[in-house]
N, CA, C and O of each residue as an XYZ file, in Angstrom:
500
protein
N       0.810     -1.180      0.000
C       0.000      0.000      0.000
C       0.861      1.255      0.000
O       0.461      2.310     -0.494
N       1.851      1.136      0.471
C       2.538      2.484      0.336
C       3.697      2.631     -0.449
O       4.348      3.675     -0.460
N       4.002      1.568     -1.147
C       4.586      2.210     -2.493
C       3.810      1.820     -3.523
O       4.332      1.316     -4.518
N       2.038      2.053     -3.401
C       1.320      2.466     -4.145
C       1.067      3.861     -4.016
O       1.130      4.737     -4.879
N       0.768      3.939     -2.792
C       0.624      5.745     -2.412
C       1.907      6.569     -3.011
O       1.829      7.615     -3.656
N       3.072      5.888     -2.668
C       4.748      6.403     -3.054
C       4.478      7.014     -4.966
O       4.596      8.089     -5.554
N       3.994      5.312     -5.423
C       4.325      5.668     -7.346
C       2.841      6.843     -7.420
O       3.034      7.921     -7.981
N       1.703      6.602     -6.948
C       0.555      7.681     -7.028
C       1.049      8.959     -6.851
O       0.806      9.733     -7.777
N       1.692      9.402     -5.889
C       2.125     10.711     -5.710
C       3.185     11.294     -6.502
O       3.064     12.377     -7.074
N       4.413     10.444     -6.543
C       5.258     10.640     -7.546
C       4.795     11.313     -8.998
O       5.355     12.304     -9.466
N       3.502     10.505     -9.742
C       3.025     10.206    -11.342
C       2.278     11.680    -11.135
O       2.177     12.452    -12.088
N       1.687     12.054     -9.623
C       1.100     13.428     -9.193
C       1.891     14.411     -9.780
O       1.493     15.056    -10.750
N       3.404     14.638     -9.067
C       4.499     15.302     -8.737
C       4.735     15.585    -10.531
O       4.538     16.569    -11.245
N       5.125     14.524    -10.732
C       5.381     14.663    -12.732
C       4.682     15.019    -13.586
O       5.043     15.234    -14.743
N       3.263     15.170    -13.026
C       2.239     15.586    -13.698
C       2.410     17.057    -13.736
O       2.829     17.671    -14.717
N       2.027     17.632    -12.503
C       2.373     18.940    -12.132
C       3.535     19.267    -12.573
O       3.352     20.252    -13.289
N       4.533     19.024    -12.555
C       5.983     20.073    -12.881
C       5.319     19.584    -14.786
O       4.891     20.592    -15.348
N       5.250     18.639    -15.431
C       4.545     19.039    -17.111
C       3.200     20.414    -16.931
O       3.116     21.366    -17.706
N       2.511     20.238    -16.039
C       1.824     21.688    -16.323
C       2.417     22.749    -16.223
O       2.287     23.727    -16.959
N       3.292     22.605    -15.069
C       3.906     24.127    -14.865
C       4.739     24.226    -16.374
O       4.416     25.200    -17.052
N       5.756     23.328    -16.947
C       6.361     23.527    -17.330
C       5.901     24.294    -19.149
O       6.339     25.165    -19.900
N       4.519     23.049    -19.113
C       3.902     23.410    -20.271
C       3.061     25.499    -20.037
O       2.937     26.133    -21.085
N       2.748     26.011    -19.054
C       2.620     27.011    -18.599
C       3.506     28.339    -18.850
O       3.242     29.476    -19.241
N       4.817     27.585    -18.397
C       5.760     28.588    -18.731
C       6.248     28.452    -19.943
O       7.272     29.122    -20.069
N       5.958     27.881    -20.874
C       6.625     27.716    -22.478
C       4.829     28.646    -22.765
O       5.145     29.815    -22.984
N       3.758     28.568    -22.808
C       2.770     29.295    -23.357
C       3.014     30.422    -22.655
O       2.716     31.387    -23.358
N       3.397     30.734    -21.647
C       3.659     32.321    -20.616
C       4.614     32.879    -21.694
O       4.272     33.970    -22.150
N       5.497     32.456    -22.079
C       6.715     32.760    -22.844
C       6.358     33.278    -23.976
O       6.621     34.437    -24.295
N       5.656     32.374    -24.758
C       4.780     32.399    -26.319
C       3.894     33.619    -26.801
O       3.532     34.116    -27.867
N       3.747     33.826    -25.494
C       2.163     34.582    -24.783
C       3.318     36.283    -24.953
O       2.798     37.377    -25.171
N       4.511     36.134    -24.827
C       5.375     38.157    -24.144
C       6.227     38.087    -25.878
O       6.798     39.079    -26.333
N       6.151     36.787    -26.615
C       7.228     36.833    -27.824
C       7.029     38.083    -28.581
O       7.976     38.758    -28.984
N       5.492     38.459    -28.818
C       5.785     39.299    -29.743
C       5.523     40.848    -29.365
O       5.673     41.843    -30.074
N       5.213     40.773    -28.420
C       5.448     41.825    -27.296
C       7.221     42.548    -26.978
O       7.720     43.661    -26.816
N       7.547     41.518    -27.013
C       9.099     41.563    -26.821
C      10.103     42.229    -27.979
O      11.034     43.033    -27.917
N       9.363     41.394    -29.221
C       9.635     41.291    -30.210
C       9.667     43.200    -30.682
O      10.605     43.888    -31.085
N       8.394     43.514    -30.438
C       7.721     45.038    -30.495
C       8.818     45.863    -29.758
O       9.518     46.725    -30.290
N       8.854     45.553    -28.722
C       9.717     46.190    -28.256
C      11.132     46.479    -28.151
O      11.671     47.391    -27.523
N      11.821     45.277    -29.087
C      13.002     45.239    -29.667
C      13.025     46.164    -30.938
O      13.881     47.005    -31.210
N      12.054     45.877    -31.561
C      12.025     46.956    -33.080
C      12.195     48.158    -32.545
O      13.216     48.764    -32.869
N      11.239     48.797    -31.593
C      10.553     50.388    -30.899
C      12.117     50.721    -30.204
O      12.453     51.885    -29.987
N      13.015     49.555    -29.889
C      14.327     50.237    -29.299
C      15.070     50.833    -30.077
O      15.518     51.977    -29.991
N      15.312     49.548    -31.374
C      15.794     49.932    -32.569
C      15.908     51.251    -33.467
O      16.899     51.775    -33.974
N      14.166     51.715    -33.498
C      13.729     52.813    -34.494
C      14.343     54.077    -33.449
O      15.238     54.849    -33.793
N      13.770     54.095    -32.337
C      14.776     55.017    -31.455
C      16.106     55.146    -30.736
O      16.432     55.815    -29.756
N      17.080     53.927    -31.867
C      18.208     54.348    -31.771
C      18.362     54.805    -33.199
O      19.396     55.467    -33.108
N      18.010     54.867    -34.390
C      18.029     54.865    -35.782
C      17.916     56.339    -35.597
O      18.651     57.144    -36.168
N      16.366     56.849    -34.258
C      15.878     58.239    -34.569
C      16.743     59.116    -34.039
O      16.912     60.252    -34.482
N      17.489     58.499    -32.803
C      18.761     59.416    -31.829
C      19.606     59.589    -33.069
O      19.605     60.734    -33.523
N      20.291     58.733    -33.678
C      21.490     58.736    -34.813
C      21.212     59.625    -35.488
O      21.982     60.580    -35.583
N      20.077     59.584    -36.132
C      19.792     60.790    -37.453
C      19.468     62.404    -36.942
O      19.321     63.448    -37.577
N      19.435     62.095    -35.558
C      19.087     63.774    -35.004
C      20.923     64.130    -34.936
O      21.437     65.058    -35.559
N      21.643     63.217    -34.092
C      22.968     63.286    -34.061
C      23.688     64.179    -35.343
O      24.344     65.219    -35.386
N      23.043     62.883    -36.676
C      23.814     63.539    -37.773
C      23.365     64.741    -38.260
O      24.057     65.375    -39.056
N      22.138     65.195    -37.831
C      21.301     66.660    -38.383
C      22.198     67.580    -37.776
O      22.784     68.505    -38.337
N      22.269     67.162    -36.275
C      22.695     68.395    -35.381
C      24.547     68.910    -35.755
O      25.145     69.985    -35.805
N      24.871     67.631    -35.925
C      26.383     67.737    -36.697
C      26.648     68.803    -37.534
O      27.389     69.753    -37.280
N      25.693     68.512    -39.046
C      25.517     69.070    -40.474
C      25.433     70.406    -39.544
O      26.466     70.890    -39.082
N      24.113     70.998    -39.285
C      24.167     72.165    -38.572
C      25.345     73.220    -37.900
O      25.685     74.388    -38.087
N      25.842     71.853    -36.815
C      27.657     72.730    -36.532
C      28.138     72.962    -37.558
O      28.265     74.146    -37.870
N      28.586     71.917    -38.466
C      29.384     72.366    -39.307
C      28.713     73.893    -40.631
O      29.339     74.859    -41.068
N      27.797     73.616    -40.787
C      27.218     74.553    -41.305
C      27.381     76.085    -41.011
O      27.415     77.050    -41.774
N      27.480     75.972    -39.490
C      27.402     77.213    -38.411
C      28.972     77.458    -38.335
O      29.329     78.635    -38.380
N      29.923     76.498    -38.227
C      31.352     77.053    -38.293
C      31.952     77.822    -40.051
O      32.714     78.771    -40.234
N      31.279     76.996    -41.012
C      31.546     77.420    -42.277
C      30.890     78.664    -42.241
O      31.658     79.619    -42.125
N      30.056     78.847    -42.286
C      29.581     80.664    -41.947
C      30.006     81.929    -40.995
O      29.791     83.136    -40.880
N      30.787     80.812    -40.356
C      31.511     81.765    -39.414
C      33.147     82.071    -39.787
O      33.803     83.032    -39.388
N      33.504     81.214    -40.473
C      34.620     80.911    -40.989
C      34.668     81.981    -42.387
O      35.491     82.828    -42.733
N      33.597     81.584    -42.886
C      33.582     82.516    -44.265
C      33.570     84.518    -44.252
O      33.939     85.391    -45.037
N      32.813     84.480    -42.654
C      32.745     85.743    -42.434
C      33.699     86.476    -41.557
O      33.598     87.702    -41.510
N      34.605     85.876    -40.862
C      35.834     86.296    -40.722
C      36.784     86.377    -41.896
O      37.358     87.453    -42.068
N      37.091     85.095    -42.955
C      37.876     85.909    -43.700
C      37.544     86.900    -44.713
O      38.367     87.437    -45.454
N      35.699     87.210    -44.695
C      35.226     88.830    -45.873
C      36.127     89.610    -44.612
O      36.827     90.529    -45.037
N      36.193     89.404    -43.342
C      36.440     90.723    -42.830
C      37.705     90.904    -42.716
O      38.058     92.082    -42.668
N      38.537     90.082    -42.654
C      40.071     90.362    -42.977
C      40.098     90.300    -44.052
O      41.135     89.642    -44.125
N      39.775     90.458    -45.168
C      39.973     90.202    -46.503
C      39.710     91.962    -46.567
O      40.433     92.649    -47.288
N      38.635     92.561    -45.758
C      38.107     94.079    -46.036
C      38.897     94.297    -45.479
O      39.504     95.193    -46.066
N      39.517     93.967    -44.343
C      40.593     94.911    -43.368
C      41.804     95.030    -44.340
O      42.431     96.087    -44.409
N      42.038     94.253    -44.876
C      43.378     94.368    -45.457
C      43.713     95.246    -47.062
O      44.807     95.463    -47.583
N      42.202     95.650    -47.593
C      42.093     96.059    -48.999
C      41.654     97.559    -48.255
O      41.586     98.545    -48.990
N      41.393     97.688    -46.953
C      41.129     98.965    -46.777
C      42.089    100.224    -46.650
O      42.673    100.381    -45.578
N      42.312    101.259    -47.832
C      43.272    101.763    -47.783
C      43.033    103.193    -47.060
O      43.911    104.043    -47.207
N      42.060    103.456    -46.402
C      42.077    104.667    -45.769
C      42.872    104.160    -44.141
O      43.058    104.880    -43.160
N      43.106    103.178    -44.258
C      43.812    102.632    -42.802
C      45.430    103.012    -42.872
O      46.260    103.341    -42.024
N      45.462    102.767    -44.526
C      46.975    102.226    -44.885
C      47.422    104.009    -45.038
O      46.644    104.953    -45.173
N      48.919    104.035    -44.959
C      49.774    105.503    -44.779
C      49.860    105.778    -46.481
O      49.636    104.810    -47.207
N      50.152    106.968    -47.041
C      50.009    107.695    -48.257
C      51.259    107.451    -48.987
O      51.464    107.057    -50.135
N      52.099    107.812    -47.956
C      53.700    108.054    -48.289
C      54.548    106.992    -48.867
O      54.549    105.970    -48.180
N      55.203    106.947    -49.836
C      56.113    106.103    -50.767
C      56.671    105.366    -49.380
O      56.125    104.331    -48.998
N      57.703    105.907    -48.701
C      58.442    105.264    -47.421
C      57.913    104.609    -46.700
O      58.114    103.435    -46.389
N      56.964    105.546    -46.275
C      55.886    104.479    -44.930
C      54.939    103.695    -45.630
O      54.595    102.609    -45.163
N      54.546    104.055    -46.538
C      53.284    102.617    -47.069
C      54.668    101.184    -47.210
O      54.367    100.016    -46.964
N      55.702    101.482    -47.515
C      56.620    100.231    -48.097
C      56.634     99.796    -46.605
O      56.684     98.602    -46.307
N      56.583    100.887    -45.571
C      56.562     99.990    -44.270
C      55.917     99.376    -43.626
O      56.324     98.472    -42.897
N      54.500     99.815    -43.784
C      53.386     99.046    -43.630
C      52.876     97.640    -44.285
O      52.181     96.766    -43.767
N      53.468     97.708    -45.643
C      53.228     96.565    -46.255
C      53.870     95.866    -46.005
O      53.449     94.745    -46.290
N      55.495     95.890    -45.232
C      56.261     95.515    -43.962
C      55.803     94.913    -42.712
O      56.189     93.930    -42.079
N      55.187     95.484    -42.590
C      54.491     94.893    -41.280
C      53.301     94.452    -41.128
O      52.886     94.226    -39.992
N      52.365     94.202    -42.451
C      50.945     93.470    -43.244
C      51.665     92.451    -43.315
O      51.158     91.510    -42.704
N      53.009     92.123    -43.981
C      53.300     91.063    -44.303
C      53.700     90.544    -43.575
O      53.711     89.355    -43.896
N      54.355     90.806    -42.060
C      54.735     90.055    -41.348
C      53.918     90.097    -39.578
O      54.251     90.068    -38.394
N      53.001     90.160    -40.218
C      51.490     90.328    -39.011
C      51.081     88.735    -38.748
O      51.647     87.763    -39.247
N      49.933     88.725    -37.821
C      49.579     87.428    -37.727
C      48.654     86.941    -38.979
O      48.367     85.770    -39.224
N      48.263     88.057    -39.697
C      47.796     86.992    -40.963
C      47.621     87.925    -42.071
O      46.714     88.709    -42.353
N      49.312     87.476    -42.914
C      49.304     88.379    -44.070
C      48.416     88.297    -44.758
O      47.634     87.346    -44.800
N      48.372     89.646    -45.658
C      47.428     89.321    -46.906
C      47.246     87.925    -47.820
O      46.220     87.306    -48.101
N      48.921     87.625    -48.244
C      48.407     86.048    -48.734
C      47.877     85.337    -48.237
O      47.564     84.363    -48.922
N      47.519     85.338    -47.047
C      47.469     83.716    -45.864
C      46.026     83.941    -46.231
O      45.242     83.061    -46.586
N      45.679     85.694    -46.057
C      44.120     85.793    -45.725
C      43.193     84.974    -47.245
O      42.163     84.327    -47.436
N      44.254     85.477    -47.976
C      43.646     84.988    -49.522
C      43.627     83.530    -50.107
O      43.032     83.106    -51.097
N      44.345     82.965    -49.327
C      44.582     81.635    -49.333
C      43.292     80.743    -49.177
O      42.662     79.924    -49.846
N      43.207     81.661    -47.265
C      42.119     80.611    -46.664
C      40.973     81.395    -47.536
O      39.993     80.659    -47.413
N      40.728     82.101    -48.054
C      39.410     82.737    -48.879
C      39.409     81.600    -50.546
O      38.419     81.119    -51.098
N      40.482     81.506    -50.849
C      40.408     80.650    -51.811
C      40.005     79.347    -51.917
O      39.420     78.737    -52.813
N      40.450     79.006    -50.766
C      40.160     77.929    -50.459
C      38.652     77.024    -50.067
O      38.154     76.017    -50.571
N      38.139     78.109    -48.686
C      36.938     78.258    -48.429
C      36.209     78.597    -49.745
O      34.991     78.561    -49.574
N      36.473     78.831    -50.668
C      35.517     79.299    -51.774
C      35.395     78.546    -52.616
O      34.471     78.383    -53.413
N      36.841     77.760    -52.414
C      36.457     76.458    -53.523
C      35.526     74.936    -52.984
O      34.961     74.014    -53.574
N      35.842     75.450    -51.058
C      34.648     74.193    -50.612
C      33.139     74.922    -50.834
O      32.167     74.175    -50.722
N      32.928     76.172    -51.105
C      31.471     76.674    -50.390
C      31.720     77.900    -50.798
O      32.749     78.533    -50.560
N      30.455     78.393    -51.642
C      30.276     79.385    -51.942
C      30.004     80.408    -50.838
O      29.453     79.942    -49.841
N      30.381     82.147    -50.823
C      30.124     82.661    -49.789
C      28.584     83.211    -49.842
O      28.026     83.654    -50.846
N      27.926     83.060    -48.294
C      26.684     83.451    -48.282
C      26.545     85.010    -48.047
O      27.479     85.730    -47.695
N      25.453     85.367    -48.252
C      24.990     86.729    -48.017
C      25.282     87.124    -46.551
O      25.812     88.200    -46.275
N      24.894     86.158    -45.566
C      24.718     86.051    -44.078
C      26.418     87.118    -43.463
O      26.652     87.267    -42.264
């Protein structure tokens, strides 16, 4: 009688852990595409962070090239401006003396203007 009761309870015991087990494979089945959803929805809002990233980038750079372009119109004006520059045969040769050996001669200025002009046209701004 009691290792009838013993195998009865046991065939109990095995029964139960197949429900649970069958339970947690449909519990599982039951979050897949839930999960699934929510793997894509991570995805698209890392795709959407990236592309704001690269907008906001374009923008800097956009914002330094305009800033870039409008410093050298203004050394480019500083340096063609001749009511700055001296009259005199002697002293203008000295000034152009010391234009040329300033922190940014006329060539240098014309350089980076050439240059900048051949990446990007200059804006009105």
């Amino acid at each position: 009688m009691a290792d009838e009761d013993h195998h009865r309870a046991d065939r109990t015991a095995h029964r139960d852990c197949a429900d649970h087990l069958r339970q947690c494979r449909t519990f599982g089945e039951d979050f897949k595409p839930q999960m699934k959803a929510e793997i894509e929805e991570g995805d698209q809002e890392a795709k959407d962070f990236d592309q704001k990233c690269t907008s906001n980038n374009k923008k800097l750079e956009d914002v330094h090239r305009r800033l870039t372009q409008r410093r050298l119109r203004k050394l480019i004006a500083e340096s063609q401006d001749t009511s700055r520059q001296p009259t005199t045969s002697p002293v203008r040769g000295e000034y152009k003396r010391t234009r040329l050996n300033s922190e940014t001669p006329l060539r240098e200025v014309e350089k980076w203007a050439n240059d900048a002009d051949s990446k990007c046209v200059f804006d009105n701004g």
